[in-house]
N, C-alpha and C positions, 0 to 999 in steps of 0.2 A: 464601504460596501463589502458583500462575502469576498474572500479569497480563500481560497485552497492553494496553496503552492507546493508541488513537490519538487527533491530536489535529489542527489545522489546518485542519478543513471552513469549510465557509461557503458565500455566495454570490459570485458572481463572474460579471463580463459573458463574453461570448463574446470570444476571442482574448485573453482574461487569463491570470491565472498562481497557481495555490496550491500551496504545499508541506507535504505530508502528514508526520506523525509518528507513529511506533508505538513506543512505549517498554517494556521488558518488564523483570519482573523476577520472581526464583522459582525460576531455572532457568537454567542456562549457558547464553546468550544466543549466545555465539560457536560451539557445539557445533551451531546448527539454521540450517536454510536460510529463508529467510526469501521471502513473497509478498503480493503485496498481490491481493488480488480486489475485486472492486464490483458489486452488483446494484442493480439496476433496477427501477421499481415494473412488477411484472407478467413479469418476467422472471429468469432461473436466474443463479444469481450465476458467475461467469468472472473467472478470473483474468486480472489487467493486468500482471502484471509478477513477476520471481524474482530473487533473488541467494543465490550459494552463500553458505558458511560467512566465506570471505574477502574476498570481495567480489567476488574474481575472475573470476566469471564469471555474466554476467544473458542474462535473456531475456524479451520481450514481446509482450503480443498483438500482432496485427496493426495492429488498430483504435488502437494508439497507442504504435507505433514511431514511433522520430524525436521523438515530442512531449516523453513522459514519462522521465526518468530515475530508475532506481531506488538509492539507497546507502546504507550502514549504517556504522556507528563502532561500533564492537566496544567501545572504551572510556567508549562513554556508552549499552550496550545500547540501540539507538534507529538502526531501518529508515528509511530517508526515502522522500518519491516527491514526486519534483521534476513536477509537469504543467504544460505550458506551450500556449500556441496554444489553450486549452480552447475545448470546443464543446456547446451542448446537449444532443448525447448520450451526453456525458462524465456527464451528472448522475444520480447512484448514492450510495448507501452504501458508503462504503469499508471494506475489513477489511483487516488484516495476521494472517498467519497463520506459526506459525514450526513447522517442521518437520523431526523428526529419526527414520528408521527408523517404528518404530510410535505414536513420541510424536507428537500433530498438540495444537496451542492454537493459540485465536483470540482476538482483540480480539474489543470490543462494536460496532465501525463508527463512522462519522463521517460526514457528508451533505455531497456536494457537490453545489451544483445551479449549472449553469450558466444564465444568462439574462438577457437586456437588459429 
């Protein structure tokens, strides 16, 4: 069956660094574009970050351009999200979400809170 599993959450001070993982499998992994989003307690979950099929080409929210990199290896099905300079209202559940035409899957999320 799909799985999306991400993996890497935790805590971490402000101006630190974690790096997310979403591992998939069930489904051609390299055929879906791939996004990570994160919601907020009390707030509409938004996405943080995209990469096509190849990796070729990303894009990110505003709120954390420059910070976050997104990449994936096609040969180890498995999205990354590099966040670096992290800040407190970085602190969300993260989901990785892969997407192809009408097929949409989502991981279960991972909790990052940032805070000293």
């Amino acid at each position: 069956q799909v799985q999306l599993v991400e993996s890497g959450g935790g805590l971490v001070q402000p101006g630190g660094s974690l790096r997310l993982s979403c591992a998939a499998s069930g489904f051609t992994f390299s055929s879906y574009a791939m996004r990570w989003y994160r919601q907020a307690p009390g707030k509409e979950r938004e996405m943080v970050a995209g990469i096509t099929t190849t990796g070729g080409n990303t894009n990110y929210a505003d709120s954390v351009e420059g910070r976050f990199t997104i990449s994936r290896d096609n040969t180890k099905n498995t999205v990354y999200l590099q966040m670096n300079s992290l800040k407190p209202e970085d602190t969300a559940v993260y989901f990785c979400k892969a997407v192809r035409t009408s097929y949409v899957y989502w991981g279960q999320g991972t909790q990052v809170t940032v805070s000293s």
